[in-house]
N, C-alpha and C positions, 0 to 999 in steps of 0.2 A: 730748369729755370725756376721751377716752384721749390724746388730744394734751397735753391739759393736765395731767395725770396723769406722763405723761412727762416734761416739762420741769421737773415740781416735780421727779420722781426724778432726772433730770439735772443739776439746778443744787444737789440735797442730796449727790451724789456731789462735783461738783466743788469746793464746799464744803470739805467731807471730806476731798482733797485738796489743795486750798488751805492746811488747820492742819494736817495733816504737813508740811507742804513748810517754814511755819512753824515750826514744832519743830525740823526740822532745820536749818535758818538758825539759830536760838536755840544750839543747838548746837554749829554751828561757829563763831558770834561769842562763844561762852563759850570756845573754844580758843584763839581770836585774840588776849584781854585781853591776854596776855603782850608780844605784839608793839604793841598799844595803847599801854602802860604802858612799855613801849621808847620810842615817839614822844614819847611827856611827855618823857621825861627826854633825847633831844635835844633837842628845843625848847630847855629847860631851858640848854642847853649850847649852844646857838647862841646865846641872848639873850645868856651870860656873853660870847661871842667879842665879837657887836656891842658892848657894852658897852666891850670891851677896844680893839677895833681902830679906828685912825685915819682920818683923811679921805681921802677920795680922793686930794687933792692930796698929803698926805705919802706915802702908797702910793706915788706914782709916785715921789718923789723919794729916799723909804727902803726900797728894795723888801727890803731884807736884814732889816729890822723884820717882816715879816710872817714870815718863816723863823723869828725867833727866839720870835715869840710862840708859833707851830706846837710849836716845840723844847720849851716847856712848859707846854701846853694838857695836862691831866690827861686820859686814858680815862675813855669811860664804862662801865662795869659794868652790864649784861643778865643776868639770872638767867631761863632757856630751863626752867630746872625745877629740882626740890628738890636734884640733886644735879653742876646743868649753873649754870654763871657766864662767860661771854664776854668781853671786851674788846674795846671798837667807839675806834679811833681815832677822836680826833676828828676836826672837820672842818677841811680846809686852806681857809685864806685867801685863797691864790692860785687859790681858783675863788667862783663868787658861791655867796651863801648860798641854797638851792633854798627855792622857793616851798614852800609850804605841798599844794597841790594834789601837789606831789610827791614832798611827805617819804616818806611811806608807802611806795611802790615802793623809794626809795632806803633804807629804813630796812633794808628786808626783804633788798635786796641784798648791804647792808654786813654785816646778821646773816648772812648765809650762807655768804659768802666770808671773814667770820672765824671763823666753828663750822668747815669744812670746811679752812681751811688747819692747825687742829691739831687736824684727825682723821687720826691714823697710817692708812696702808694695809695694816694686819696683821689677822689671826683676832682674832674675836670669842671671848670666853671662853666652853668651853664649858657655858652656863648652860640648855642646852635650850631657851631661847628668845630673840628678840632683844631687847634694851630700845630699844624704839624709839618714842618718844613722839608723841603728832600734833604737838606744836610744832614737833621734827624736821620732820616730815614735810610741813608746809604749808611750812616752808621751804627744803625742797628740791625743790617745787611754783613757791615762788614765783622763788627761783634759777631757772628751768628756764626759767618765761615770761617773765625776763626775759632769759636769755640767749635765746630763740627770737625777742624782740623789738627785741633789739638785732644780732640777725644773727650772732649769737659761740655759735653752737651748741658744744658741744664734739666734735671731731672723733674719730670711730673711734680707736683703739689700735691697731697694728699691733707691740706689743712684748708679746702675750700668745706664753707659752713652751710648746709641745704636750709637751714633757718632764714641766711639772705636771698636765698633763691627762690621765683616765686615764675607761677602762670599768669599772662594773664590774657583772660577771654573775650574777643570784641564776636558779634553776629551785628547784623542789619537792625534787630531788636535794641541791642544797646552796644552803640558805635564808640561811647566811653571807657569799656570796659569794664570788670571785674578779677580783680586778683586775689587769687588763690595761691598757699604755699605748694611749691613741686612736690613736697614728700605728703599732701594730700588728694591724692587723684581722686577720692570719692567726694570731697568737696565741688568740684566741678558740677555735679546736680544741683547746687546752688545758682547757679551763674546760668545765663541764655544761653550754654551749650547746649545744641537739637540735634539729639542722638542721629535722625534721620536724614543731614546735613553731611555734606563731606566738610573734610579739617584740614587746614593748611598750617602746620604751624612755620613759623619762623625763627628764628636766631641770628640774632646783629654781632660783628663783631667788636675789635677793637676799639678803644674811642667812643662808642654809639651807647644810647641806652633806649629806653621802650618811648620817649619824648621827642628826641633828637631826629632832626627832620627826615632821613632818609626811612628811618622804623616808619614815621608816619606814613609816610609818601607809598609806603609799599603794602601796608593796613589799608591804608584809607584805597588805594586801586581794588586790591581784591575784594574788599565789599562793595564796591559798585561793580564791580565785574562779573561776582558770580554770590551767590547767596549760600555763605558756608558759614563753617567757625573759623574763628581765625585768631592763632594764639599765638604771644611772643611770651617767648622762653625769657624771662629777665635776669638775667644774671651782669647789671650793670653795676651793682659793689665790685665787680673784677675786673670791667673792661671800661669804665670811667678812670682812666688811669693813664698818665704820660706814661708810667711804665711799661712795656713791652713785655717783658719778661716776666713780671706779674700774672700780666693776661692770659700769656703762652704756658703759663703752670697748672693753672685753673682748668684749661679747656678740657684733660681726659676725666677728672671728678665729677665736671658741671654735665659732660657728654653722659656718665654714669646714673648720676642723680635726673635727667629727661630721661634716661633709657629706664629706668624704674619706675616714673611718671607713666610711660608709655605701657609699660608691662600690666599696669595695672589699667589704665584707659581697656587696651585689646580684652582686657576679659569681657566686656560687655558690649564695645564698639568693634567694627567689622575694620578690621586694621589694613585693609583695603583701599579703605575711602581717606586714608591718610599719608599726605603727601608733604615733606620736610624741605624745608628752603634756608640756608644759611650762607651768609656774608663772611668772608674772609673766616677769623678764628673759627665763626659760628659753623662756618659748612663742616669744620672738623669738631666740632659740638656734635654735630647732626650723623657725622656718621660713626662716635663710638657710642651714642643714644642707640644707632639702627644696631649697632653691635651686640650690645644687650641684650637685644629682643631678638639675636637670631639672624639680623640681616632679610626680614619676611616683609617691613616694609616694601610699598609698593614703589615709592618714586623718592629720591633724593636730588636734589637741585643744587649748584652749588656755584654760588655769585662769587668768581677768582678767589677761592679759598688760599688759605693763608700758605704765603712760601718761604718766609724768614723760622729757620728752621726744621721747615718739615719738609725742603727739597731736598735732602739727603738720608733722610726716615724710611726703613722700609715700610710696605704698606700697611702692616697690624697697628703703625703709630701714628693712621692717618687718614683721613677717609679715602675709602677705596673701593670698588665695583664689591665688597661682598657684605657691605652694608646693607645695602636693599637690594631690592631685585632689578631696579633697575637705577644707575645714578648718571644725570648728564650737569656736564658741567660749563659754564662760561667764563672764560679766561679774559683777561683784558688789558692786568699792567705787569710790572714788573717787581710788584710786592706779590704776587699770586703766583701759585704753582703754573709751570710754563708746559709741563711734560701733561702727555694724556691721562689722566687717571681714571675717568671714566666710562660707562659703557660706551655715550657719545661725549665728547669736546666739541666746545665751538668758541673760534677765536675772531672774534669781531678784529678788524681790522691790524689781523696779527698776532693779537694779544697782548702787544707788550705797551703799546699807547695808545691813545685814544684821539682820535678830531676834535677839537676845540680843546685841548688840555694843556697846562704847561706844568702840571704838578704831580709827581707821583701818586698822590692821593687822590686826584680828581681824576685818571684813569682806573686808579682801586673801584670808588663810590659807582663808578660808570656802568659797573657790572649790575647795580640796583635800578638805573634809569634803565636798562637796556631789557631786565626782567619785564618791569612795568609796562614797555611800552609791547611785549613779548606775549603782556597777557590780552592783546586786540590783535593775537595772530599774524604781525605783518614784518618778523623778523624770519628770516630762512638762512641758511648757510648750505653751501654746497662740499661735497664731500671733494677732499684733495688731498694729496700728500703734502703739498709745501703753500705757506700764502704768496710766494712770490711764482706758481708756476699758477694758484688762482685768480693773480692779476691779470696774468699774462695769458688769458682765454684758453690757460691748457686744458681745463676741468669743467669747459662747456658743457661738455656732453652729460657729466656727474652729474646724480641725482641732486636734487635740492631736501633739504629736510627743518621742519618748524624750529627755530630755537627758541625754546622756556615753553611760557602760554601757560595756562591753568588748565589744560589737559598735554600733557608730555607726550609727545611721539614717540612710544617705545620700540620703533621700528629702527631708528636713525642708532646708527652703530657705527665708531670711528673719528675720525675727523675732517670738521668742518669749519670752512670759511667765510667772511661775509664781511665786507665794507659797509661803513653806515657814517651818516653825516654828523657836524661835529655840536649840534645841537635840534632836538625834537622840531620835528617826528625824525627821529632816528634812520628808520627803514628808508632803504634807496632801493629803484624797481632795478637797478644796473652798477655793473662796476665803476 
């Protein structure tokens, strides 16, 4: 009887799981319509070329005809959102018209590589926040798998300039700050760094700079929380940027240029007392900086670091457990690496969204609030193999383990779960 008993409660949990899972398919195929409603109106505009273009036999014999028809085949117009309109050349003749099975990859390619060739490489206006729509966003997702599929990853940057990159030092003493160049670490004796303080630095990523409210938000907690140094890595000439790809070029130079900073800090500071925290790009800032130095850092932290492109990177192109000595990570949306990379993971509510969210971005950022409220100890996660068997009261018995806080539980190893509500205070005492 208790067997049976169980397997009903098993199969109404997994259920249960099943119409989330539902809901959120439902949800990102409601995000996609735009790129749907793209593939009609190629279609549309392949039929017109067939219609237009000749037999094969004159092809071969007027191939200058196929050039001229190209010459004035009209654009198609893509409206990506209420205040975004593209232009998708059309298709050349001088290649075959793609199947059907493979419009939609190519549709989403040709969207991508024309949104992003007229996106300037300059600052984002400062609006406090980014406009960053998920239709961007899946296709700069879908950009991503296609270039990792077609082998045309895009290669590191090695023209990031350490002149635009700069430290800068906030203490309880001066909560304003001081900036210092990164390729001056002996400057730092200038500034309120107290050598006999522990150091948290920071690194924001994409979109964000040392102003922008989430940097603040996560400065201004740790000095009231605990009385250290507390530096953000600024390297916002790279990541004030619609560009993506920009950003994504910059991170192993800018991760080189902190790892040098830092080379030099340890000669005199006890490299011990320093503990590295980075935001999406930043968390992979953070850990070719700890690569640098050896991987002797003590603690890496790492707020859903970045996954558009680096989910299919072996781990030398990305932060990984031999950066520091110890690295735990918090996963949250579906721009973040989803697989374990660290000593511990912890996947708030799955990882892949958030409570209260409707926007890919605002499950990304989530991973910041969840820090925050991490450093007054009251987030935990329990160790489990899957989030739907630690819904489902299978991993009761599983240890529980602190996730983030301003001192890191270097005990908690593996993966861990934990439901939180969908606005502060975050922590829930129960599933």
């Amino acid at each position: 009887m208790n067997s049976l008993v169980f397997l009903v409660l098993f199969f109404q949990c997994v259920f249960s799981q099943i119409m989330n899972a539902n809901e959120q398919l439902e949800a990102i195929q409601a995000q996609m319509d735009s790129l749907f409603e793209a593939e009609a109106v190629l279609h549309e505009q392949i039929q017109a070329i067939q219609a237009l273009a000749p037999s094969d036999s004159i092809l071969e014999a007027v191939p200058e005809l196929i050039s001229n028809i190209n010459d004035h085949l009209p654009p198609i117009e893509v409206e990506l959102g209420p205040n975004a309109t593209v232009e998708l050349a059309p298709p050349d003749l001088n290649e075959p018209i793609m199947p059907d099975v493979q419009l939609e990859t190519d549709l989403v390619e040709a969207l991508i590589s024309n949104v992003y060739e007229e996106i300037p490489n300059e600052a984002l206006p400062d609006t406090g926040t980014a406009i960053i729509s998920d239709e961007i966003i899946h296709q700069i997702q879908a950009e991503a798998d296609a270039m990792i599929e077609n082998n045309t990853i895009l290669a590191p940057s090695s023209t990031v300039d350490p002149s635009k990159l700069f430290i800068v030092v906030y203490s309880r003493l001066d909560p304003n700050g001081t900036k210092i160049p990164i390729t001056a670490a002996e400057h730092i004796n200038s500034t309120s760094f107290n050598p006999r303080l522990r150091t948290i630095i920071y690194v924001f990523g994409w979109t964000s700079g040392v102003d922008k409210p989430g940097t603040v938000a996560i400065r201004k907690a740790l000095l009231e929380k605990t009385d250290a140094n507390v530096l953000i890595v600024d390297w916002s000439v790279y990541t004030q940027t619609m560009n993506y790809f920009a950003a994504y070029k910059s991170v192993p130079k800018t991760g080189e240029y902190l790892g040098q900073f830092l080379a030099k800090l340890i000669i005199t500071y006890p490299v011990r007392k320093i503990t590295v925290v980075g935001h999406s790009l930043g968390a992979h800032v953070a850990g070719f900086a700890g690569r640098i130095i050896g991987g002797i850092l003590s603690v890496i932290i790492a707020l859903d670091p970045a996954g558009v492109f680096y989910s299919h990177l072996e781990a030398s192109k990305r932060l990984n457990t031999g950066d520091a000595k110890y690295v735990t990570v918090i996963h949250t949306s579906y721009l973040g690496l989803h697989s374990p990379i660290g000593h511990s993971d912890f996947y708030p509510n799955g990882g892949w969204y958030q409570k209260g969210c409707t926007e890919f971005m605002c499950s990304h950022k989530r991973a910041m609030d969840l820090y925050i409220e991490s450093l007054s100890d009251t987030l935990y996660g329990r160790k489990c193999a899957k989030f739907w068997l630690y819904v489902c009261g299978f991993c009761s018995m599983n240890e529980e383990k602190k996730m983030g806080g301003i001192y890191v539980d270097t005990t908690a190893l593996g993966d861990y779960y934990l439901c939180t509500n969908g606005e502060p205070p975050y922590g829930r005492s129960s599933i």
